[in-house]
N, C-alpha and C positions, 0 to 999 in steps of 0.2 A: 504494500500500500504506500503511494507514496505521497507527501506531505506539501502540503501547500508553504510555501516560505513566503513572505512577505517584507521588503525593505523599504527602509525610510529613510529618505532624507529629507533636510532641511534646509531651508534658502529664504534668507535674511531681506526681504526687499530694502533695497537704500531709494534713495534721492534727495532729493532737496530737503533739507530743514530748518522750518520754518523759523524766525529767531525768537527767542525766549523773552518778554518783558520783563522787567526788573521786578523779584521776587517772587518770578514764577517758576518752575521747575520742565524740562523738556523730558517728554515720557520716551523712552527708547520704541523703535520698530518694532511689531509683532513679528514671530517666527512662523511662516508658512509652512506647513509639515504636508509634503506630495507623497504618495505610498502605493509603490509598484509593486505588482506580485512575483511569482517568478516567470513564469510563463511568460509575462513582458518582459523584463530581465533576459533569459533565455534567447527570445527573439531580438533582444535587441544586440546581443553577443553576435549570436548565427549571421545576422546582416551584417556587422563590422567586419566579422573572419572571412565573408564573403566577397564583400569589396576589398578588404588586405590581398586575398588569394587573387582575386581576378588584376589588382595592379601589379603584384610581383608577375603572372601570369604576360602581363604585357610589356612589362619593361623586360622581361626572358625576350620573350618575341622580337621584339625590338632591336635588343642586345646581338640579335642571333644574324638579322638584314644584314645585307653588305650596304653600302654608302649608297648607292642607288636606289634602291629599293627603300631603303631608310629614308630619305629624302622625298619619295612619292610617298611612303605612309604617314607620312606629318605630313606632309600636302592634303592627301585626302581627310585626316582627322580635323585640319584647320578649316579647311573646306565645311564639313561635318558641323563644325563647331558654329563656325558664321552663318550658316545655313538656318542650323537652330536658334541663334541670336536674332536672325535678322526674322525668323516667325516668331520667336516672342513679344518683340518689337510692335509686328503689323498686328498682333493677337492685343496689346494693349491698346494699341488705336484703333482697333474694331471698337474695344470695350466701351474708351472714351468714348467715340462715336455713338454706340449703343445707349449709354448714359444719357447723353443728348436726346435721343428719338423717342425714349422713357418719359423725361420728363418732359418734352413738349405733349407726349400725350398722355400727361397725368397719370404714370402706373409707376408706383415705389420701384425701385432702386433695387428692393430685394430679391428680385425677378429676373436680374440681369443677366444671371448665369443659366438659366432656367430658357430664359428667349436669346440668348445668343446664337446669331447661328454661323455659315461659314464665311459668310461676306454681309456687309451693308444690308446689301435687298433683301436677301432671305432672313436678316434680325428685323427689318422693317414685316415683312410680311408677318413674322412671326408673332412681335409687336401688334399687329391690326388683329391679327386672329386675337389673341390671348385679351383687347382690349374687348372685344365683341363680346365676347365668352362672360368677361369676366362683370363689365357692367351689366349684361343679363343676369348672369347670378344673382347680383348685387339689386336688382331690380326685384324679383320675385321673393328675397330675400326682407324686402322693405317692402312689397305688397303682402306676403304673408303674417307680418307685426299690424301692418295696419288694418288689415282685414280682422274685424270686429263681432261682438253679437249685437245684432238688431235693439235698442232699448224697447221695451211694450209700453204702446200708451195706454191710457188712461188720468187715473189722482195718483197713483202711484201706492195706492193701496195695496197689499197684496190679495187681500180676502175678499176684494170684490164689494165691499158694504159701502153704504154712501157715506160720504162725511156728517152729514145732518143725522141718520141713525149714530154713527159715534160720540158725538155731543150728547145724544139723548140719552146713550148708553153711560155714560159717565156724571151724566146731573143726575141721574136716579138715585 
């Protein structure tokens, strides 16, 4: 059987402090206590020894290229690397973008990853569906609160009897 282990550590937050008036005392930081089991622990070992292995694994490789060869494969990784910088790039100016088309048509902010899509148009279109959608919801959702019961007329009696028998009822 085997046991669940649990560790803790502790992390002091700092920052600015505030300065203390004359005969007053500055309370220190609370101590944040975060508490991982093993099984995160564990996983987070297995990932490190993973990426250690796989960089020894390529600096071998590398090590191993003649000059020629070694010189095309930093090419290609540099390549590789600009490649993915330069889509990070255009992925945060989509977003910006998107932010814009959200809030010109009045839908939070929180939706943005949700209606992203691979270019402008299709986060626009996406945008137009999701506003359709959502102010019907939001419609039937406010017909359903306001929709009411009927009040019954009448005196407002419930027993039905006239007001003049009640007066009579109560002088006797």
């Amino acid at each position: 059987m085997a046991e669940e282990k649990t560790v803790t550590t502790t992390a002091v937050e700092t920052g600015e402090k505030p300065e203390a008036a004359e005969g007053t005392t500055q309370e220190k930081p609370e101590a944040v206590a975060k508490t991982y089991d093993q099984a995160y622990v564990d996983d987070l070992i297995e990932r490190q020894k993973a990426a250690q292995e796989a960089a020894v694994a390529e600096a071998l490789k590398v090590a191993g290229m003649d000059k020629d060869a070694k010189e095309k494969y930093e090419q290609e990784q540099a390549e590789e690397k600009m490649a993915k910088r330069e889509a990070d790039i255009a992925r945060r100016e989509l977003k910006a973008d998107a932010r814009e088309v959200l809030a010109e048509k009045q839908i939070p902010t929180e939706f943005l990853d949700m209606l992203l899509g691979s270019d402008l148009k299709e986060t626009k279109a996406n945008a137009d569906a999701f506003k359709t959608k959502f102010d019907a919801a939001v419609q039937a959702q406010v017909e359903k609160r306001l929709a009411g019961k009927t009040p019954q007329g009448g005196n407002g009696s419930q027993s039905g009897t006239s007001m003049k028998s009640e007066i009579e009822k109560y002088m006797a």
